[in-house]
C-alpha positions as CSV (number, residue, x, y, z in Angstrom):
1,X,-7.8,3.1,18.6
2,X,-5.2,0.4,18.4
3,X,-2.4,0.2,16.3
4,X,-1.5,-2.6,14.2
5,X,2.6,-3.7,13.5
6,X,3.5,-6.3,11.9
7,X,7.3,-7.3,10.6
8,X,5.5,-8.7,7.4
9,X,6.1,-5.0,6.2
10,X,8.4,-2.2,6.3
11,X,8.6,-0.7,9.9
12,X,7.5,2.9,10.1
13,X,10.3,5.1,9.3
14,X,8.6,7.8,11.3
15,X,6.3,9.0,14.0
16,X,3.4,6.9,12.0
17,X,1.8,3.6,12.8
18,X,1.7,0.9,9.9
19,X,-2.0,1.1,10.9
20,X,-4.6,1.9,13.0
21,X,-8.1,0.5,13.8
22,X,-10.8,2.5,14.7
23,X,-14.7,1.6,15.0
24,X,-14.1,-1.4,12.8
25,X,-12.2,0.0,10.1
26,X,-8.2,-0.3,9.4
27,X,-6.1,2.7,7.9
28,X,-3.3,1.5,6.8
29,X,-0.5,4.2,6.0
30,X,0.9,4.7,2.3
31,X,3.3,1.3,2.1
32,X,6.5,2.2,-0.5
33,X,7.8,-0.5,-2.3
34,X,10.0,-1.8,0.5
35,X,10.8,-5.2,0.4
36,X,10.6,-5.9,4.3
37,X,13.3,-9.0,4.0
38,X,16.0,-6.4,2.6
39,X,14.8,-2.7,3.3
40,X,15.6,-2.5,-0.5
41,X,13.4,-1.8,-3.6
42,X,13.0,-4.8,-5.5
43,X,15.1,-4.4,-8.9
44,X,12.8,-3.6,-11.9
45,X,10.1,-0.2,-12.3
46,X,6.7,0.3,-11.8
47,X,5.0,-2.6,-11.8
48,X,7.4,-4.6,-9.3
49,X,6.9,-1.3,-7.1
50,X,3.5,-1.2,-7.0
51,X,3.5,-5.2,-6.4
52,X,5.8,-4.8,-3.4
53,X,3.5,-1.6,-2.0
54,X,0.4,-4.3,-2.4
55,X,1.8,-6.9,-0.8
56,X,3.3,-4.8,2.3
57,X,-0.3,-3.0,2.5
58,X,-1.8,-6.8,2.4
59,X,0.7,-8.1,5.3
60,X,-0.5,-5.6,7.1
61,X,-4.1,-6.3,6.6
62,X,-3.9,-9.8,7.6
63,X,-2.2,-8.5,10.8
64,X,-5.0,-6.2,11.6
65,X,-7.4,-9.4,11.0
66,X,-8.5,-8.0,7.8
67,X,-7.8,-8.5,3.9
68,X,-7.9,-7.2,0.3
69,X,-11.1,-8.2,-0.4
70,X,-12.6,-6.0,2.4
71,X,-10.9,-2.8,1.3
72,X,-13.3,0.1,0.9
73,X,-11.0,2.8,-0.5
74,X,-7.3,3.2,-1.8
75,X,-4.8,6.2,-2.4
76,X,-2.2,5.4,-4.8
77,X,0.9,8.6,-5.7
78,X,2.8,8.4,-8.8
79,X,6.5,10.0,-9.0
80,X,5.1,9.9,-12.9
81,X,1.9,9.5,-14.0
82,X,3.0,8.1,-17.1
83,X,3.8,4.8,-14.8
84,X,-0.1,4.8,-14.4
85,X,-1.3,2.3,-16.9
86,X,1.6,0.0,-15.5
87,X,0.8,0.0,-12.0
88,X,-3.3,-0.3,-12.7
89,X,-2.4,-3.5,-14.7
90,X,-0.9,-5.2,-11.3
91,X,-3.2,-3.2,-9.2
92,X,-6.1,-4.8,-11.3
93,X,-4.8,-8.4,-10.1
94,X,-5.0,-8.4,-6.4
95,X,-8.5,-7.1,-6.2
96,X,-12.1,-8.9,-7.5
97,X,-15.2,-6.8,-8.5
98,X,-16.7,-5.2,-6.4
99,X,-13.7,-3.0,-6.8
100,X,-12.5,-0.6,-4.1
101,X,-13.5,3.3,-4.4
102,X,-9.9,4.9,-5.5
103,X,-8.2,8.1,-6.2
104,X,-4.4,8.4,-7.7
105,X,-2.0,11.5,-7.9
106,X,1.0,12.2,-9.3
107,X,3.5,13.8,-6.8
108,X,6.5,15.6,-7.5
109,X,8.5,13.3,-5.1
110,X,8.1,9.9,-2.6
111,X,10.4,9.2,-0.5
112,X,13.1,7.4,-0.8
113,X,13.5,7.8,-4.8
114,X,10.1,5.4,-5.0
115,X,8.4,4.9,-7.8
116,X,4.7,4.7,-6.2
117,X,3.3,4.3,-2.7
118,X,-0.3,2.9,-1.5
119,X,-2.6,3.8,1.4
120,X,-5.7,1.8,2.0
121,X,-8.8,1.9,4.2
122,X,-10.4,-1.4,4.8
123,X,-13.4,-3.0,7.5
124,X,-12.6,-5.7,9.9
């Protein structure tokens, strides 16, 4: 196992790696919508949330030597599921057909007051 770290993203705020490769494959943790420049949210709902998760998810996949277009399987938890036809429609723009495999919750909280976070599971 190795474990991939990049300042391109939020630092882990706990005893968690941003992500670790095993056996070819790269598990990123769930990203919140930290903007890694400012340690802030960026100013808006949903849908600039979920773009900020994406983007710190895809920093760290071009870290590991990996990128969107190789991700298998994504987990994506909702403070409100109400916010989901929001976050699918920036979702829907940074992947291409074939789509990866997905499952999304609502929770009852994230941390840090966020709106959404995103864990992925991609190859090398």
């Amino acid at each position: 196992m190795k474990a991939i770290s990049t300042n391109n993203a939020p630092a882990a705020i706990g005893p968690y790696s941003q992500a670790i490769e095993a056996n070819g494959f790269i598990y990123a943790s769930g990203q919140l919508p930290i903007n890694p420049a400012t340690g802030a949210f960026p100013e808006g709902g949903i849908k600039e949330q979920t773009r900020q998760s994406l983007l710190n998810a895809q920093a760290i996949l071009k870290e590991a030597g990996s990128d969107l277009n190789k991700v298998v399987k994504t987990t994506v938890l909702l403070a409100d599921i109400a916010d989901f036809a929001a976050m699918n429609e920036v979702y829907a723009s940074f992947f291409e057909a074939p789509y990866p495999a997905r499952s999304a919750f609502a929770v009852r909280d994230l941390p840090k007051g966020a709106l959404v976070e995103i864990e992925m599971i991609a190859v090398k």
